[in-house]
N, C-alpha and C positions, 0 to 999 in steps of 0.2 A: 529564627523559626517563624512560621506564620503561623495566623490562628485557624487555620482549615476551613477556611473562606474563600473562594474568588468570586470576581466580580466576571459574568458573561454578559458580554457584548453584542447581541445580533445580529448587528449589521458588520460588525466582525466575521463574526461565524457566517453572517451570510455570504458572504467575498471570499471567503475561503472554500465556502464551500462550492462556487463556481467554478476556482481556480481548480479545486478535486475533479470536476467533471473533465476540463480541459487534460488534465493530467492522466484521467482515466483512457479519453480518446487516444491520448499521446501511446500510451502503456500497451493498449486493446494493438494500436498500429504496429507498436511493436512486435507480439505476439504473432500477430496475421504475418509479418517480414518473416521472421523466424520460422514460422512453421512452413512457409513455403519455400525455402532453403535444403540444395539435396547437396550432399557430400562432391566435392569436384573431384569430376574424373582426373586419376594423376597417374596411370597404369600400374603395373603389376611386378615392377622393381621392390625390392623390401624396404624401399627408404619412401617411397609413394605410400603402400599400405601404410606402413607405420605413422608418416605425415597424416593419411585420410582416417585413418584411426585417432590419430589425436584432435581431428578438427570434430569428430565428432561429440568426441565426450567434451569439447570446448562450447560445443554448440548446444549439447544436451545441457549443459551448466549454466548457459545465456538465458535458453529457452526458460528453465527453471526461475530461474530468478527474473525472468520476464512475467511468468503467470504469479509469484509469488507478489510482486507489486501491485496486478492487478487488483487481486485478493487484499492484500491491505488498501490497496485504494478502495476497493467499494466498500471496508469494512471501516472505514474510514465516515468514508459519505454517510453509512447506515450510524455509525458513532455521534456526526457531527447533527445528522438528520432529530437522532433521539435527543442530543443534548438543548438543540434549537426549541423542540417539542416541549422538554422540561420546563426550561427557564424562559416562558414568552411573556410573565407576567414581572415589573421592577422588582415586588417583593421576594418570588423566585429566586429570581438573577441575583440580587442582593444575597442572598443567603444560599449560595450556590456552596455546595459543600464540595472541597479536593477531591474526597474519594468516594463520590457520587461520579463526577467528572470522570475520575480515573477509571473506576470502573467499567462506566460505559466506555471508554477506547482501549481497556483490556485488548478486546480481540484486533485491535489494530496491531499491537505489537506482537502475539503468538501468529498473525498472519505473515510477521516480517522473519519468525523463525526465533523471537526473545520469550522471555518469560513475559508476564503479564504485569510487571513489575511491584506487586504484592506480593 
């Protein structure tokens, strides 16, 4: 068990959180594919409907879990943003409390669809 201390790192969190921007562009690209995406024409056989009816709730299911990344990526960014904020001082950082920490990236994980893990 730890004693409910980490140590934050800056130049840590700052590399990651670069890495968050690139991921977010990555995520955003995705989003833009997807939405411009129309169901392929397969005619009017009941084995076509049925195929173009499954590509769609496949696609509604992508798309979803496309914006839902987004959302955790910027809630992410705004997490790592405040935790940076917090702790810019050694004494800070030293005394970085878990669930100080934790709480700020709460809403990263209710954006990914988990509980908040408290």
């Amino acid at each position: 068990m730890g004693d409910g201390n980490s140590r934050v790192d800056l130049l840590t969190l700052e590399e990651f959180r670069t890495r968050l921007d690139s991921r977010l562009t990555d995520a955003k690209a995705l989003v833009t594919k997807l939405d411009g995406m129309k169901k392929p024409q397969l005619g009017t056989f009941t084995d076509a409907q049925t195929i173009g009816n499954n590509y769609d709730s496949v696609h509604s299911q992508h798309l979803a879990r496309a914006k839902r990344l987004v959302a955790a990526i910027e809630a992410a960014q705004k997490a790592t943003d405040d935790i940076m904020r917090n702790y810019h001082t050694t004494e800070s950082r030293n005394t970085a409390n878990q669930a100080d920490i934790r709480n700020l990236l709460g809403d990263v994980t209710v954006k990914l669809g988990g509980s908040d893990g408290q």
